[in-house]
Backbone as CSV, one residue per row, in Angstrom:
resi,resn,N_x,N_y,N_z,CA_x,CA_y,CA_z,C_x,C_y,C_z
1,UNK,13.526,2.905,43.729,13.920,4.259,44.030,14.536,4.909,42.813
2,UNK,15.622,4.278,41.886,15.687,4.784,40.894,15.165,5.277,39.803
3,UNK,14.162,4.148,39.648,13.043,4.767,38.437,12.450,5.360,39.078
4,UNK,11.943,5.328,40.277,11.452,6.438,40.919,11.401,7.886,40.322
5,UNK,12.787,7.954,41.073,13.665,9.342,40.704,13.648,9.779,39.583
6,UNK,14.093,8.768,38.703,13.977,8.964,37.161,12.313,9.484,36.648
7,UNK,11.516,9.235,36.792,10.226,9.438,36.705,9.731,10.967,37.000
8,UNK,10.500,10.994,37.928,9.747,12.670,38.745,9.586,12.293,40.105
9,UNK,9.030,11.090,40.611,8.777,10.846,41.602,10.322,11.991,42.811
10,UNK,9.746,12.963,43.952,11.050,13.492,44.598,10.595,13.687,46.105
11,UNK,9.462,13.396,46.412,8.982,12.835,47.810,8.777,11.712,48.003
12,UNK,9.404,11.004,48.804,9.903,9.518,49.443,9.754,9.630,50.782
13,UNK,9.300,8.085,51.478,8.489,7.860,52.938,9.320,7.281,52.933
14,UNK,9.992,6.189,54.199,10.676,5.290,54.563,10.366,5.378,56.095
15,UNK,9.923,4.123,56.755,9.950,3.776,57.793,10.897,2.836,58.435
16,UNK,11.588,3.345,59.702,12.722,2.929,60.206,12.502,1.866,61.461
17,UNK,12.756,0.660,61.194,12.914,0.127,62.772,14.461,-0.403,63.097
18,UNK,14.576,-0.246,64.425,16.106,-0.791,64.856,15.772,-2.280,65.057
19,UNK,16.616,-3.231,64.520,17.640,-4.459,64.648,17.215,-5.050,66.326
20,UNK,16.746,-4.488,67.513,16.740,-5.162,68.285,14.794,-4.706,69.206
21,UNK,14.411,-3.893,67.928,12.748,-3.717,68.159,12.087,-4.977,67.289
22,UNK,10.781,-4.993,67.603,9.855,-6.027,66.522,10.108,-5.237,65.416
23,UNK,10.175,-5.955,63.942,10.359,-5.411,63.013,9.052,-5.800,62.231
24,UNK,8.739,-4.975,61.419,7.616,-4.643,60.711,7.871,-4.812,58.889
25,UNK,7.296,-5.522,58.247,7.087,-5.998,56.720,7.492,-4.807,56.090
26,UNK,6.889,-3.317,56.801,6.758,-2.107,55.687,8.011,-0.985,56.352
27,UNK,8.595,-1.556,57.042,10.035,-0.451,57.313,11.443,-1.305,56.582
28,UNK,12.155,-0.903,57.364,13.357,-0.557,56.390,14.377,-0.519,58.163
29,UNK,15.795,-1.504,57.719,16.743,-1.409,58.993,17.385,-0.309,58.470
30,UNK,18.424,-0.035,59.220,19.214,1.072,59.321,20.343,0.687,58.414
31,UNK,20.718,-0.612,58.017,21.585,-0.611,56.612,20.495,-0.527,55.558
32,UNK,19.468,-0.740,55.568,18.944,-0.917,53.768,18.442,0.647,53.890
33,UNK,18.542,1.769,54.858,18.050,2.627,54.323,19.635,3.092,54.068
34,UNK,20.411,2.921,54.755,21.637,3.013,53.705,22.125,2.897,52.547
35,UNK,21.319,1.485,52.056,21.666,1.098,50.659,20.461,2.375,49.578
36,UNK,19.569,2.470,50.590,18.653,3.358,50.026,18.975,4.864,49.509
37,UNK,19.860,5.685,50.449,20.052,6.646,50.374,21.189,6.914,49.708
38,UNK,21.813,5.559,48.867,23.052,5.363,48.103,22.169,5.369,46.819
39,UNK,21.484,4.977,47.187,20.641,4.558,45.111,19.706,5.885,45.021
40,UNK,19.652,6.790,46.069,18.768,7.879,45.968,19.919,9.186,45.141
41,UNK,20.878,9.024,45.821,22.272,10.129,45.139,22.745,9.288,43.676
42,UNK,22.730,8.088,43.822,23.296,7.440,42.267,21.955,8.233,41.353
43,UNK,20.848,7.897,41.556,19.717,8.372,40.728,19.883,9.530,40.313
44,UNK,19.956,10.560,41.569,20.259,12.263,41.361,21.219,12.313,40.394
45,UNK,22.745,12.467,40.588,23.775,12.048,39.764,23.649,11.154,38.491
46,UNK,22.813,10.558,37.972,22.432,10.151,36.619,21.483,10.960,35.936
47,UNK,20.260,11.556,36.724,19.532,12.307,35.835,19.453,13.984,36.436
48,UNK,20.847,14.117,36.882,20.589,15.774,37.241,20.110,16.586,38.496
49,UNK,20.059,17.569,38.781,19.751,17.887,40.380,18.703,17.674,40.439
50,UNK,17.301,18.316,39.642,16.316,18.133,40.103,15.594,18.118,38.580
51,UNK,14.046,18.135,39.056,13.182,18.222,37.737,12.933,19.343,36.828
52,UNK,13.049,20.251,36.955,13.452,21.519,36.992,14.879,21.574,36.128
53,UNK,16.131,21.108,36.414,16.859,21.661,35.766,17.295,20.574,35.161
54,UNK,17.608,20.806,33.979,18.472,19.513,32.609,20.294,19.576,33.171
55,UNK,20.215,18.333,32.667,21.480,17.630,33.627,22.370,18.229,31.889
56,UNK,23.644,18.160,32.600,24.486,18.967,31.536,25.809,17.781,31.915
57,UNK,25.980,17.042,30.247,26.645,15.556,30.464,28.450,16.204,30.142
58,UNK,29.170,15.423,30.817,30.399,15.961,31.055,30.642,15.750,29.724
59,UNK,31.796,17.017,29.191,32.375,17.088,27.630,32.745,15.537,27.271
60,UNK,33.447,14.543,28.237,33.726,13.014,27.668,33.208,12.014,27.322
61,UNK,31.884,12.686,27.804,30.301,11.656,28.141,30.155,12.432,26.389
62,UNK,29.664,13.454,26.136,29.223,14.128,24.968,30.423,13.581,23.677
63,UNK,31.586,13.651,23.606,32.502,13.333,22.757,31.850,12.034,22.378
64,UNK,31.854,10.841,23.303,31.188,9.644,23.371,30.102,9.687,22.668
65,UNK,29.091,10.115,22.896,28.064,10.097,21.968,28.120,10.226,21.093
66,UNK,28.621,11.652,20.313,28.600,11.947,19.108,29.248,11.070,18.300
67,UNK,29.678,9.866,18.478,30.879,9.074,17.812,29.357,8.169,17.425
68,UNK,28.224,8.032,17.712,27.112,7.759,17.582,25.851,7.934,16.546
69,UNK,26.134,9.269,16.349,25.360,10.484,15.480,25.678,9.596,14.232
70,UNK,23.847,9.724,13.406,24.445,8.890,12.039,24.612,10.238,10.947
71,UNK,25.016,10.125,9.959,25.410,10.539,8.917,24.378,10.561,7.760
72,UNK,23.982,11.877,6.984,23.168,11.167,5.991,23.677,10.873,4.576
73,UNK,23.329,10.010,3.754,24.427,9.196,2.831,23.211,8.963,1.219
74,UNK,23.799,9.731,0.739,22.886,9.650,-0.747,23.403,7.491,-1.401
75,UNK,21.976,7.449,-1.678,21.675,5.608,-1.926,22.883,5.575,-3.500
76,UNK,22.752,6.968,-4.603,23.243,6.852,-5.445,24.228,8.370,-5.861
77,UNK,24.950,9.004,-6.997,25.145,9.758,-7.371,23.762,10.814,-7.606
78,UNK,24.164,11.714,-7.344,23.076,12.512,-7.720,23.591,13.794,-8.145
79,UNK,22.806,14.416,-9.543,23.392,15.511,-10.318,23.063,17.206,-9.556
80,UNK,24.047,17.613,-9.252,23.350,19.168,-8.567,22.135,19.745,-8.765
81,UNK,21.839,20.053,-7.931,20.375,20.487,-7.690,19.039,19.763,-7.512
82,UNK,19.593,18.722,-7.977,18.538,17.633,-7.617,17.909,17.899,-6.224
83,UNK,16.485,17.703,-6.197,15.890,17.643,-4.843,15.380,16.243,-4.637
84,UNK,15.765,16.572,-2.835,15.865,14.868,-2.837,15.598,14.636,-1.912
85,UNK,14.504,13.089,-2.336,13.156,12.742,-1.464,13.652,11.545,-1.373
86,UNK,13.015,10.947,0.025,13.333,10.113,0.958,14.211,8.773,0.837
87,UNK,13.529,8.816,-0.341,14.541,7.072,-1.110,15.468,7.346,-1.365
88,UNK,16.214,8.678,-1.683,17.551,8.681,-2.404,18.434,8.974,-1.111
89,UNK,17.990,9.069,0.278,19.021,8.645,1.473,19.249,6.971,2.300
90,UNK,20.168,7.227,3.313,20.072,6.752,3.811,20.413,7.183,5.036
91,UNK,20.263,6.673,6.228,21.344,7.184,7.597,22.426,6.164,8.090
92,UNK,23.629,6.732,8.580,24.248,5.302,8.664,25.751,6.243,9.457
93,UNK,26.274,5.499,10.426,27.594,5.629,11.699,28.090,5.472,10.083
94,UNK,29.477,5.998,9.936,29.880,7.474,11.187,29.573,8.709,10.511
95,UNK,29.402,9.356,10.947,28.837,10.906,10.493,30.486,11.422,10.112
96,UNK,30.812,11.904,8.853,31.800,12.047,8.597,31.785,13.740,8.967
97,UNK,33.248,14.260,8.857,33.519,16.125,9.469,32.655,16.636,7.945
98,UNK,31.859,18.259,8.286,31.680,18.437,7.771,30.183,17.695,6.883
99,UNK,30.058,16.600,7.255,28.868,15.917,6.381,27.443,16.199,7.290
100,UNK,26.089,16.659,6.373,25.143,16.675,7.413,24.742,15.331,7.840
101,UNK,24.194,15.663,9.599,23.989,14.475,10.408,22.535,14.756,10.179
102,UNK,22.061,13.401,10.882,20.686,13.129,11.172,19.967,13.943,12.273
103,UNK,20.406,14.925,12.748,20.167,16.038,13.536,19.448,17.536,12.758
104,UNK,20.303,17.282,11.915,19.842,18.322,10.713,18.972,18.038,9.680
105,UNK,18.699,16.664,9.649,17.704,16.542,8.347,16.437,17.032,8.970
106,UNK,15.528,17.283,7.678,14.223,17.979,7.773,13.627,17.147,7.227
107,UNK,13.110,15.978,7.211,11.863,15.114,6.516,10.706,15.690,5.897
């Protein structure tokens, strides 16, 4: 159900039998569609309301990340103006204030 969700998949079947009917291989009791309809809202709540709209990650979740973001880091000194091709970087944690990240490079 999760990757499900995660996928796109947002129409879901489930067949129900009660605990004291014959039960059937392809339904589902009345706790596991419980456990079901718990991993159906965990899913929602990880990737956003729907397919349609982009999930917007709480400012503490985002702070977190960016502590992530690499940094780009010249291999040697290099004299102003120099233009500078691929070998003379590198990328590498932590993206210092002010320094361009790997978000901004243009290859």
């Amino acid at each position: 159900m999760l990757m499900a969700y995660a996928k796109g998949a947002r129409t879901f079947e489930r067949h129900i039998d009660y605990e004291n009917m014959p039960i059937t291989t392809y339904s589902s009791l009345p706790h596991q569609i419980d456990t079901w309809f718990k991993a159906y809202h965990k899913a929602r709540e990880m990737c956003g309301a729907s397919g349609t709209q982009k999930r917007i990650p709480p400012e503490k979740e985002i702070r977190h990340l960016d502590t992530f973001v690499r940094g780009v880091y010249a291999r040697q000194d290099l004299p102003a103006g120099h233009v500078i091709p691929d070998k003379d970087v590198y990328l590498a944690v932590p993206l210092q204030k002010g320094q361009i990240s790997c978000r901004e490079l243009m290859w």
